[in-house]
N, C-alpha and C positions, 0 to 999 in steps of 0.2 A: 888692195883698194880700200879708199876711206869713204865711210858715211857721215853724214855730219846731220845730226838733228840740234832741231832749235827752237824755242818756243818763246825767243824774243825774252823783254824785261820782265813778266809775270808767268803764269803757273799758266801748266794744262794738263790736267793730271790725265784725261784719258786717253791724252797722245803719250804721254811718260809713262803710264801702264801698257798702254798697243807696246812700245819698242822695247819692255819689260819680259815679254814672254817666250816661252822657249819657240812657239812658230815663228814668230816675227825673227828670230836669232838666227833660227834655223835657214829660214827664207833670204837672208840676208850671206849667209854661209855659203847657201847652193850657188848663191851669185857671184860669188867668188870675193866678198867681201871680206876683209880678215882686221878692219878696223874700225870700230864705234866709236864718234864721238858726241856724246850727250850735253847739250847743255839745256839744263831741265828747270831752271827760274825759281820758281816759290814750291815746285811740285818734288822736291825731293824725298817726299814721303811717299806718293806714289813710283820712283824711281827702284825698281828690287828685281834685277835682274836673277833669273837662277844660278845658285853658287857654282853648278859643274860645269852647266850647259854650256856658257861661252868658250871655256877651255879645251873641252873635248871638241870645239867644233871648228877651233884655232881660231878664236875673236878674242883680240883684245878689243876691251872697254876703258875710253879717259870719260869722266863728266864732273860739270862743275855745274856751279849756279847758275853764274852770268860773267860773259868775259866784256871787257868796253873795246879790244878787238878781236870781234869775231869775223875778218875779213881772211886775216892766218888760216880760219879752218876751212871756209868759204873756198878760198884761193886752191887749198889741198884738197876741197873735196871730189872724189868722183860720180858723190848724187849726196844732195840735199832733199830733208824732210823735215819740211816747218809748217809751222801755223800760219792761219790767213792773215798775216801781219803784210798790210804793204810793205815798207821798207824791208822786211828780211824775204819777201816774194822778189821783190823787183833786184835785191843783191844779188840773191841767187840768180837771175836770169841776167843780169847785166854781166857776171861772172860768167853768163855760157854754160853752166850746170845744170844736167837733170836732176828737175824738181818735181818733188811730189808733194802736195800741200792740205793739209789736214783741218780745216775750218772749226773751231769751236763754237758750236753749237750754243753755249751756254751765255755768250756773251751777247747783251742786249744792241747790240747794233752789228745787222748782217752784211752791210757794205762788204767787209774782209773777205767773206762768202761770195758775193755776187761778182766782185774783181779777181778772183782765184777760179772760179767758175768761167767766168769771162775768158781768161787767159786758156785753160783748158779747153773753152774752144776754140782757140784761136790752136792749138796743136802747141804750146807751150812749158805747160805743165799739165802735169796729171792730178785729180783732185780727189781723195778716195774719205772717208768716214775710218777714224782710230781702229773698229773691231775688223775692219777691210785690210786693213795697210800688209800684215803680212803676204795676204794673196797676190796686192798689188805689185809689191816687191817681188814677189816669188814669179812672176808674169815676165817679167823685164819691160814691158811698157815703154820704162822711163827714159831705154836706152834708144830710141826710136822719134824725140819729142825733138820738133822745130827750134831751128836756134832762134833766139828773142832779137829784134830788129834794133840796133842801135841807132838813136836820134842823132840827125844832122844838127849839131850846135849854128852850123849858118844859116838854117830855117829863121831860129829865133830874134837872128842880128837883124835877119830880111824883115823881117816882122814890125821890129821894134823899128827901124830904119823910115818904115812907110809910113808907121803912127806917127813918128816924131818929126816927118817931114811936113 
């Protein structure tokens, strides 16, 4: 099974530190996970997973900076963990993937927050805080989350049809 973390065009170092640590490896291990993939943005300084841990626990790890298709990992994954980035929330749920989505704190406009929150209640995603994520993981949660409602494109035509008439 693949994971796929993501933290979009820029950095988040303390979701790149959470998926860094031997619990969160660990946690992802029990679940039968046996593939990481990281893509970690400007945070590759914070990116320092332990040298033995992942191989004793049969995880391989790929990660890069930024891919311009990350729909390949999206499409393989069997659970995403991203940042409260609309477009990489809504790929992931329009893909059908358990998501568990990790809001940055640090960034001055909490929309990302309140739309990721949002979703979580709706039984969507699960929304947990960086020093949380291994437990969340470790729960299985995510394997339990509502599938995301695909939009009727003929809403929109009907829409448009009645304005323009």
């Amino acid at each position: 099974m693949l994971a796929y973390v993501t933290v979009g065009s820029t950095g988040f170092d303390q979701l790149i530190g959470a998926i860094s640590t031997p619990a969160f490896l660990r946690a992802l291990s029990s679940r039968g996970f046996r593939r990481l993939v990281v893509q970690y943005g400007s945070s590759s300084k914070s990116f320092n997973p332990p040298s033995r841990v992942p191989e004793t626990l049969g995880l391989s790890i790929e990660h890069f900076d930024y891919t311009r298709w990350p729909q390949q990992y999206v499409d393989n994954a069997d659970l995403i963990i991203s940042h409260a980035g609309t477009g990489s929330i809504l790929e992931a749920l329009h893909a059908g993937k358990p998501t568990i989505v990790v809001p940055n704190h640090d960034l001055m406009d909490a929309h990302q927050a309140e739309i990721a929150e949002e979703l979580a209640h709706g039984g969507y995603l699960l929304v947990t805080e960086a020093e949380l994520l291994h437990r969340v993981v470790e729960e299985g949660g995510f394997a339990g989350l509502a599938p995301y409602p695909h939009a009727d494109p003929r809403l929109i035509g009907e829409i448009l049809d009645e304005e323009t008439i």
